[in-house]
Chimera marker file (.cmm) of the C-alpha trace (Angstrom):
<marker_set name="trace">
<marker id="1" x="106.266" y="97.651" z="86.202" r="1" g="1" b="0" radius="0.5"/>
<marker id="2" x="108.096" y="94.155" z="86.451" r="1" g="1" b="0" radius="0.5"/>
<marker id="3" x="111.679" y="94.438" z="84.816" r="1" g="1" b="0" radius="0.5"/>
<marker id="4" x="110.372" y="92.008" z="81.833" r="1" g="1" b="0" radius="0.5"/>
<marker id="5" x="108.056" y="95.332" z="81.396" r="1" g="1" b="0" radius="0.5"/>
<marker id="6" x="104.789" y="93.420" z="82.432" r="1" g="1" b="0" radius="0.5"/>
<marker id="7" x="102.862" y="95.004" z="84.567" r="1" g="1" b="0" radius="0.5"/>
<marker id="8" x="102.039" y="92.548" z="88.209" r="1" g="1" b="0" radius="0.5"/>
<marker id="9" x="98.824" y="92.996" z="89.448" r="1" g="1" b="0" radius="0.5"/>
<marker id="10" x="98.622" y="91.206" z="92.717" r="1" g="1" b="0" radius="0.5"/>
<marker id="11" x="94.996" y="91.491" z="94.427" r="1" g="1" b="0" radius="0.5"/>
<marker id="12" x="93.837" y="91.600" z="97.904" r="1" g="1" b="0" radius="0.5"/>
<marker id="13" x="92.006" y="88.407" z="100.013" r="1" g="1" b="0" radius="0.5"/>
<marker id="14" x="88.534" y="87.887" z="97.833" r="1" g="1" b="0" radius="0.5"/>
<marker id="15" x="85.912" y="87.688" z="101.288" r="1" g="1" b="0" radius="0.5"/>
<marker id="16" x="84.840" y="84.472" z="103.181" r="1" g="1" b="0" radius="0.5"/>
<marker id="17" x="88.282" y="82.733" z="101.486" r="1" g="1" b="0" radius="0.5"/>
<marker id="18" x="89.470" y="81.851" z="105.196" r="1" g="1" b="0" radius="0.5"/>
<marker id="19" x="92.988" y="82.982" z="105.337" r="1" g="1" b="0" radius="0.5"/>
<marker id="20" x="95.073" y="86.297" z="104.515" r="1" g="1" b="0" radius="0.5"/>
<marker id="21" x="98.718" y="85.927" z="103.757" r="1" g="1" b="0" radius="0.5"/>
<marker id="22" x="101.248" y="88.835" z="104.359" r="1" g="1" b="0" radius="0.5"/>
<marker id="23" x="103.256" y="90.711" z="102.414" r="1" g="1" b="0" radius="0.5"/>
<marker id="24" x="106.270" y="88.615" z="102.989" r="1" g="1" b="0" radius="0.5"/>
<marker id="25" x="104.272" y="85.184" z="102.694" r="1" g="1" b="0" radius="0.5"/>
<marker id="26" x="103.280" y="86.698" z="99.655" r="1" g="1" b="0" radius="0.5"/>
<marker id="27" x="106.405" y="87.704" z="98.366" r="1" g="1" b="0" radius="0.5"/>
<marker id="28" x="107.671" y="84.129" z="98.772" r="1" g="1" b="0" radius="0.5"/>
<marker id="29" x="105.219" y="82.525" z="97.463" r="1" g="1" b="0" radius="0.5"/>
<marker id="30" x="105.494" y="84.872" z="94.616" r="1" g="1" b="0" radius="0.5"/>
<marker id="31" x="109.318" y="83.725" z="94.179" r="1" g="1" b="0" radius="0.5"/>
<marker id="32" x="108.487" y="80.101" z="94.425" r="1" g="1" b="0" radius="0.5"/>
<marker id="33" x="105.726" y="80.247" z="91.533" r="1" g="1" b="0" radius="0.5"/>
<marker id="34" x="108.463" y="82.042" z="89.417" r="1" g="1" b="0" radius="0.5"/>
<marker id="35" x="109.274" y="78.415" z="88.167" r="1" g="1" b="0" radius="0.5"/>
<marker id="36" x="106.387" y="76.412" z="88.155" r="1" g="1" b="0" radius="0.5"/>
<marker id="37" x="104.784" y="75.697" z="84.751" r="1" g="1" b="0" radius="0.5"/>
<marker id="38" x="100.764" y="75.810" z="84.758" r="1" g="1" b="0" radius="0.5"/>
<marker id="39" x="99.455" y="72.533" z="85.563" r="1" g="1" b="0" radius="0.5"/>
<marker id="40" x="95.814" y="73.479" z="84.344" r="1" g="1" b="0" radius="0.5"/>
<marker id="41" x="94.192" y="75.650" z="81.755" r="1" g="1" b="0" radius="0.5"/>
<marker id="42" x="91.375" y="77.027" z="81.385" r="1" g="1" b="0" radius="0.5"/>
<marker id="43" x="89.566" y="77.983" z="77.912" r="1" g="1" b="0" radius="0.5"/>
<marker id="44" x="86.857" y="77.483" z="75.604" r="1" g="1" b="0" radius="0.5"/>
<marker id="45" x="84.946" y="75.312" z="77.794" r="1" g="1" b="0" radius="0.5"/>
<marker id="46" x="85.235" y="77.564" z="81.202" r="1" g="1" b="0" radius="0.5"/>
<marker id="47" x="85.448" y="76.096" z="84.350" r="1" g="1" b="0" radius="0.5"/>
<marker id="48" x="83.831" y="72.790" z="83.814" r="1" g="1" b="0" radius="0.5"/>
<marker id="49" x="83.645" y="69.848" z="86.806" r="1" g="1" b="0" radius="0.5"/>
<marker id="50" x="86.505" y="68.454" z="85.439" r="1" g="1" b="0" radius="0.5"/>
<marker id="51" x="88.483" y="71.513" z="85.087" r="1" g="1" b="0" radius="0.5"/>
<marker id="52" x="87.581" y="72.324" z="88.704" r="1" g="1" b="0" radius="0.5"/>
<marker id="53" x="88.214" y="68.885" z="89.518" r="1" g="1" b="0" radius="0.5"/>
<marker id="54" x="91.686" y="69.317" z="88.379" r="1" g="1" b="0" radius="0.5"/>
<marker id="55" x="92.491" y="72.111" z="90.258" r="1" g="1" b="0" radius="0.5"/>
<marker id="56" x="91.342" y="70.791" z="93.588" r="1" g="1" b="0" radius="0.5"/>
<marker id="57" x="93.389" y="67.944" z="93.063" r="1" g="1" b="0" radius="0.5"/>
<marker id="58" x="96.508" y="69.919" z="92.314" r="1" g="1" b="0" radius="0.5"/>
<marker id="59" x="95.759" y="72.045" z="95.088" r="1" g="1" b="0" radius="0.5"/>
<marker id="60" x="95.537" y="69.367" z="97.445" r="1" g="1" b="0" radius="0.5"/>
<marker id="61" x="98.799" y="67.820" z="96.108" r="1" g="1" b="0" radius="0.5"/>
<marker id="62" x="101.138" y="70.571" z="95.363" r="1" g="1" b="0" radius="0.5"/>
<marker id="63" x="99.626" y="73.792" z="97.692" r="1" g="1" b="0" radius="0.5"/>
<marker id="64" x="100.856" y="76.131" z="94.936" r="1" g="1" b="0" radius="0.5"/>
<marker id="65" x="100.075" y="76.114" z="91.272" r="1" g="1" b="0" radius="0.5"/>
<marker id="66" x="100.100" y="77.794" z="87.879" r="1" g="1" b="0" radius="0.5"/>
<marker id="67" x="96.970" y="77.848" z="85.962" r="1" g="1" b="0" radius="0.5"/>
<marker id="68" x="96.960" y="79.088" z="82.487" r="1" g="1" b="0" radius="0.5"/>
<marker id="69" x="93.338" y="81.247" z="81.945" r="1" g="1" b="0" radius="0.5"/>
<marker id="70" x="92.265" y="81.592" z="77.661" r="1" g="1" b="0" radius="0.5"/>
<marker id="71" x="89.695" y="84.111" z="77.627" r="1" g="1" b="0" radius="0.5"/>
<marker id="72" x="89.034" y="88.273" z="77.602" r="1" g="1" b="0" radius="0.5"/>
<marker id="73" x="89.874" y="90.087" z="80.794" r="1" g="1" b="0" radius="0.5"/>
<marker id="74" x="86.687" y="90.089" z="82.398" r="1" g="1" b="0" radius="0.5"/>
<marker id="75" x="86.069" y="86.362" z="81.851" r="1" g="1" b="0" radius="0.5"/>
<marker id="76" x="89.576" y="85.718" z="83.029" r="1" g="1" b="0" radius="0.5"/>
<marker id="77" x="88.732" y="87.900" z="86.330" r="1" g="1" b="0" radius="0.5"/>
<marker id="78" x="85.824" y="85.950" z="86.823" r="1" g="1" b="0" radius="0.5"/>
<marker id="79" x="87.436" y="82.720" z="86.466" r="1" g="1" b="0" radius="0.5"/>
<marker id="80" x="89.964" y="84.333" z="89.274" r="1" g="1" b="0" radius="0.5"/>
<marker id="81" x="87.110" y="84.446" z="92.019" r="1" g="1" b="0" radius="0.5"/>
<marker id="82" x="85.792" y="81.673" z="91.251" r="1" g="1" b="0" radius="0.5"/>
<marker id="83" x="88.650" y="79.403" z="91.341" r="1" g="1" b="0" radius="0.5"/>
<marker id="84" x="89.380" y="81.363" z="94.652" r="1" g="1" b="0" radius="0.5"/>
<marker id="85" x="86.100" y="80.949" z="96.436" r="1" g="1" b="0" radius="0.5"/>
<marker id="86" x="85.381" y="77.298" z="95.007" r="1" g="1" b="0" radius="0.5"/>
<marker id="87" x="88.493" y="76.133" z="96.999" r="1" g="1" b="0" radius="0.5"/>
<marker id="88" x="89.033" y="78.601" z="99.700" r="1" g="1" b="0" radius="0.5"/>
<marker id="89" x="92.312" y="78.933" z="97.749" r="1" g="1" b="0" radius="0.5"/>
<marker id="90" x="94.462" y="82.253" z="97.817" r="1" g="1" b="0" radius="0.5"/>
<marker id="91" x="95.373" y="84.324" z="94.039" r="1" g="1" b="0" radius="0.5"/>
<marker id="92" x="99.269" y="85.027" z="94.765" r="1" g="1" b="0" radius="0.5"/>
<marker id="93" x="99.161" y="86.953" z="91.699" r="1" g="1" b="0" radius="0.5"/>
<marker id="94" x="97.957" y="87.537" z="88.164" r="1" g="1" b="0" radius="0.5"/>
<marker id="95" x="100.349" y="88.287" z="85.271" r="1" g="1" b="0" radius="0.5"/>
<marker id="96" x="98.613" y="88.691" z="82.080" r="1" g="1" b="0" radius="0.5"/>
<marker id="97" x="96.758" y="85.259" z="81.253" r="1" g="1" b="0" radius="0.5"/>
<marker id="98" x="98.746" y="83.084" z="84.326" r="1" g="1" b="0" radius="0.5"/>
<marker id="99" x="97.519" y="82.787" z="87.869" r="1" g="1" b="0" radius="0.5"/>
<marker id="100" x="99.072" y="81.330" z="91.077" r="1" g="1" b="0" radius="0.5"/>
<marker id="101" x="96.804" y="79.873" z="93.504" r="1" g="1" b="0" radius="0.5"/>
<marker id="102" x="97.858" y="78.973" z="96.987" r="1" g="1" b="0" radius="0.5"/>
<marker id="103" x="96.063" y="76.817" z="99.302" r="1" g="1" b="0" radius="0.5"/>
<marker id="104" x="97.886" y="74.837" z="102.374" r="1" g="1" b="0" radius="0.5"/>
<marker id="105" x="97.513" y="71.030" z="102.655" r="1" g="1" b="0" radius="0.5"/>
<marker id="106" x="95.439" y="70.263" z="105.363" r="1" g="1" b="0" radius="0.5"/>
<marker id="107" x="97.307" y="68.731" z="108.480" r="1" g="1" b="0" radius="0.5"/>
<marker id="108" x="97.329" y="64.930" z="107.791" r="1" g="1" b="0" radius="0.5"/>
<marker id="109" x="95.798" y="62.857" z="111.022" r="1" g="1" b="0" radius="0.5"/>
<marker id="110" x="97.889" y="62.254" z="113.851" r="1" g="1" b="0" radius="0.5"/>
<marker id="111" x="98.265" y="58.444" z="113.931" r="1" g="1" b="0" radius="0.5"/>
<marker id="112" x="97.481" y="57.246" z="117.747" r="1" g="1" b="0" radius="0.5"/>
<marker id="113" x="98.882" y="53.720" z="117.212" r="1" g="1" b="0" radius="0.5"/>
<marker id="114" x="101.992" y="52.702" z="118.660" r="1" g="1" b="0" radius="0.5"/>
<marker id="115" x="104.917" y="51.473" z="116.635" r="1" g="1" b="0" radius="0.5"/>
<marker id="116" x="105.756" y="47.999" z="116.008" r="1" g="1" b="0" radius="0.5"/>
<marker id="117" x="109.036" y="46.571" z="117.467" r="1" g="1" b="0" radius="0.5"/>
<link id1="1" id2="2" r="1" g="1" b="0" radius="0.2"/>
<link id1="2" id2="3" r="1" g="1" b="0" radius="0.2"/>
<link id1="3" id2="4" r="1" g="1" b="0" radius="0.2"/>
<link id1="4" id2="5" r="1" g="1" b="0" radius="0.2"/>
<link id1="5" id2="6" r="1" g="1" b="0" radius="0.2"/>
<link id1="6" id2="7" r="1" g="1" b="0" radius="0.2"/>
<link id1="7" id2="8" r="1" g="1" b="0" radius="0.2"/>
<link id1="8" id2="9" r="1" g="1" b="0" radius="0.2"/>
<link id1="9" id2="10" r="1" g="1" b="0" radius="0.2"/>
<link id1="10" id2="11" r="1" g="1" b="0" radius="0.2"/>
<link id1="11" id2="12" r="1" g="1" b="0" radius="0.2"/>
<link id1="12" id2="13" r="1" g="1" b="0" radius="0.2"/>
<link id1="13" id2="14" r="1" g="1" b="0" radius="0.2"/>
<link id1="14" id2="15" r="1" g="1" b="0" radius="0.2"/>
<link id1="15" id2="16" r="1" g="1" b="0" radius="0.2"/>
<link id1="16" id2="17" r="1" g="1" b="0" radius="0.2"/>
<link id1="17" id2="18" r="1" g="1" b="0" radius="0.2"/>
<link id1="18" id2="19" r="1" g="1" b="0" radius="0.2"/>
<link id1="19" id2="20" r="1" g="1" b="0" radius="0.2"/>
<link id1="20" id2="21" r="1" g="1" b="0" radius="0.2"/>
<link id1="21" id2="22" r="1" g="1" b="0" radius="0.2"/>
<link id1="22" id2="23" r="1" g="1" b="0" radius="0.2"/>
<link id1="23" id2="24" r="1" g="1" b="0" radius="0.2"/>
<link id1="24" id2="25" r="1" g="1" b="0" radius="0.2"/>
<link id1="25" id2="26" r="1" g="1" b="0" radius="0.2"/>
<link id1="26" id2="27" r="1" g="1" b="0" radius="0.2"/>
<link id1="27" id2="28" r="1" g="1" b="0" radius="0.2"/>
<link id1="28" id2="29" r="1" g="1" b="0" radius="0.2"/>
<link id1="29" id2="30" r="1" g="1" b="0" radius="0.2"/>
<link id1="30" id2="31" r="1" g="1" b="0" radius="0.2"/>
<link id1="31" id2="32" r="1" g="1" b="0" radius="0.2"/>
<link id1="32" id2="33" r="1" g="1" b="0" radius="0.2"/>
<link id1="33" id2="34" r="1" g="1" b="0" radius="0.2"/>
<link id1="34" id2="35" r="1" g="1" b="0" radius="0.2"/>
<link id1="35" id2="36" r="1" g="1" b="0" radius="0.2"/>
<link id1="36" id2="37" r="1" g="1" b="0" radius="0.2"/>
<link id1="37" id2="38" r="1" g="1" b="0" radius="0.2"/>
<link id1="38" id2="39" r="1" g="1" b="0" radius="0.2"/>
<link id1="39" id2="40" r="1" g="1" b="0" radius="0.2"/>
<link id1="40" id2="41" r="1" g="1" b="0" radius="0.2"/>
<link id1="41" id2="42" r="1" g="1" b="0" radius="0.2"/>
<link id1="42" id2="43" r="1" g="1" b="0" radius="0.2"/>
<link id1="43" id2="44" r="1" g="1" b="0" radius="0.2"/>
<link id1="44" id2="45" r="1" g="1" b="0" radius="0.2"/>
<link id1="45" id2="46" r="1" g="1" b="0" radius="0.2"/>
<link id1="46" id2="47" r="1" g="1" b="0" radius="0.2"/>
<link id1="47" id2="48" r="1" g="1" b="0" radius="0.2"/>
<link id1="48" id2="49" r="1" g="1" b="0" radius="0.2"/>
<link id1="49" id2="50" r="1" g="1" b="0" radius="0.2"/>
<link id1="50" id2="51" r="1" g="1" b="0" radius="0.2"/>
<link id1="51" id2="52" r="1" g="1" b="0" radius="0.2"/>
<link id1="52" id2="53" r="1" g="1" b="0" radius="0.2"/>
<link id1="53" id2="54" r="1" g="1" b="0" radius="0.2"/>
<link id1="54" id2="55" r="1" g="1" b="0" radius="0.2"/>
<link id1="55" id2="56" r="1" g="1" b="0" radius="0.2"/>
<link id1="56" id2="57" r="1" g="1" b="0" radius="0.2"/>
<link id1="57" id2="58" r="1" g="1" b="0" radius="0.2"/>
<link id1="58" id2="59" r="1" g="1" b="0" radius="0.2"/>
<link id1="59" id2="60" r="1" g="1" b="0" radius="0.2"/>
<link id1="60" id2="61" r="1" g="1" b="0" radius="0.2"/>
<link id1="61" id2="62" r="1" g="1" b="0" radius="0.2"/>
<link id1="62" id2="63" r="1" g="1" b="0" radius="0.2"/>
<link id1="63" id2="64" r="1" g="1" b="0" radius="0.2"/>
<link id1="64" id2="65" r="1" g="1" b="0" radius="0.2"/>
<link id1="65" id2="66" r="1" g="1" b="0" radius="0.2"/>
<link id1="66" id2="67" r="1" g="1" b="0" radius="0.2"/>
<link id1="67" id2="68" r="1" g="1" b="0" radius="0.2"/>
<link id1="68" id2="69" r="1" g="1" b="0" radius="0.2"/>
<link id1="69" id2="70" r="1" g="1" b="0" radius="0.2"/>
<link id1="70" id2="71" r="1" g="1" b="0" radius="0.2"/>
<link id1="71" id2="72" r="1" g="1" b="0" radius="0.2"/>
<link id1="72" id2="73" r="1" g="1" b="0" radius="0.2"/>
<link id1="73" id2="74" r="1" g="1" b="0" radius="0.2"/>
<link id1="74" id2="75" r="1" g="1" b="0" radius="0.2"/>
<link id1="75" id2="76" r="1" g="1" b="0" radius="0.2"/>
<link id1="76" id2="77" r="1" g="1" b="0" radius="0.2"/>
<link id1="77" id2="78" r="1" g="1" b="0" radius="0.2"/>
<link id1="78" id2="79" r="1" g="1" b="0" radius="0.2"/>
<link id1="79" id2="80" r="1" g="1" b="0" radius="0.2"/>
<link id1="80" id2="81" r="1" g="1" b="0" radius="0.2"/>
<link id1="81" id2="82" r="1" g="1" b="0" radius="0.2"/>
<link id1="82" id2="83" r="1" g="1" b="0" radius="0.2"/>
<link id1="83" id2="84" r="1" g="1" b="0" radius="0.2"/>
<link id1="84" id2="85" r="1" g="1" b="0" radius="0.2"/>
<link id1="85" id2="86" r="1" g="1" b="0" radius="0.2"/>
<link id1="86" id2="87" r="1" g="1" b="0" radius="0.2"/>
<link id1="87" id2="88" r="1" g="1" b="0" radius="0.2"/>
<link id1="88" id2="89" r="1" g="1" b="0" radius="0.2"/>
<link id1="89" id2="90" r="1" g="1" b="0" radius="0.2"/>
<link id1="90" id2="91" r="1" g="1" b="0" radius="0.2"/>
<link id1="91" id2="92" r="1" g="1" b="0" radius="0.2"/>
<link id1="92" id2="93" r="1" g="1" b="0" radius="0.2"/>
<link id1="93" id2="94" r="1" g="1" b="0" radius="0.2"/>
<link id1="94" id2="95" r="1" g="1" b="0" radius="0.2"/>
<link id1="95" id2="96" r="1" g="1" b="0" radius="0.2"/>
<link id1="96" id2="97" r="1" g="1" b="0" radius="0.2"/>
<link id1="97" id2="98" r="1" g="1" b="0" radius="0.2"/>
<link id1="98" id2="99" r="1" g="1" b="0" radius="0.2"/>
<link id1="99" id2="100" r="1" g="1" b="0" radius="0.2"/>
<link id1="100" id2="101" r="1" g="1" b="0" radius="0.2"/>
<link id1="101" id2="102" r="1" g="1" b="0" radius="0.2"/>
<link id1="102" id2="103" r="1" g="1" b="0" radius="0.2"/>
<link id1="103" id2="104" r="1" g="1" b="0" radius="0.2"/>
<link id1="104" id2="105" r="1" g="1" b="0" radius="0.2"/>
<link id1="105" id2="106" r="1" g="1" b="0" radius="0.2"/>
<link id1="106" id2="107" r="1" g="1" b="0" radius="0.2"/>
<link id1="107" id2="108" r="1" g="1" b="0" radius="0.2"/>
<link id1="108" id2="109" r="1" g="1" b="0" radius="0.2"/>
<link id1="109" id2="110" r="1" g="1" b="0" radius="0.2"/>
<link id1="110" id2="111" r="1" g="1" b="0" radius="0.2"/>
<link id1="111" id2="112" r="1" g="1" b="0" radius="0.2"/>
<link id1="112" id2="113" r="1" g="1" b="0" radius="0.2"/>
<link id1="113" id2="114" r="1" g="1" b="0" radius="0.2"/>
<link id1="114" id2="115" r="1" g="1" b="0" radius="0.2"/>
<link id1="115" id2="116" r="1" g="1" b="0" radius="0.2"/>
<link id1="116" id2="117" r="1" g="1" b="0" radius="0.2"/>
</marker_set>
């Protein structure tokens, strides 16, 4: 049990995501998604292109987000692997109807140009 009482339910790598964080990476991650509010949610409508869209793009741009999932549990589990395998991103855990996704920024080009005096 988490001291608010709330259980944490953290689950292992889903297959074929492409990475595996460890415990500690985990833990920090964890710490730093303490204080992010969910940039996305997800209800009624599911995971629609634009939904998914969304969550790519805040991927891409922040590496670690909050999503907010509206549905039963087994919808809301669904929606978990989903998100997970559609954009190789890690679940860094699941409390109740919040999940944080991590996925690292791809390394921008290295710029072969030489500077201009």
């Amino acid at each position: 049990m988490h001291r608010s009482g709330a259980s944490i339910q953290v689950f292992p790598e889903t297959p074929n995501m492409g990475m595996t964080l460890t415990a500690s990476e985990r833990r920090q991650l964890r710490g730093r998604c303490h204080d992010l509010s969910p940039v996305v949610t997800v209800a009624g409508n599911g995971l629609s292109d634009n939904v998914m869209a969304e969550i790519d793009q805040a991927l891409t741009v922040h590496e670690l987000i909050k999503i907010k999932l509206r549905g039963e549990r087994e919808q809301r589990a669904e929606w978990i692997e989903s998100i997970g395998r559609a954009h190789s991103a890690q679940l860094v855990q699941k409390i109740g109807q919040v999940a944080c996704f991590y996925r690292p920024r791809p390394e921008p080009p290295v710029n072969d140009r030489k500077p201009c005096n």
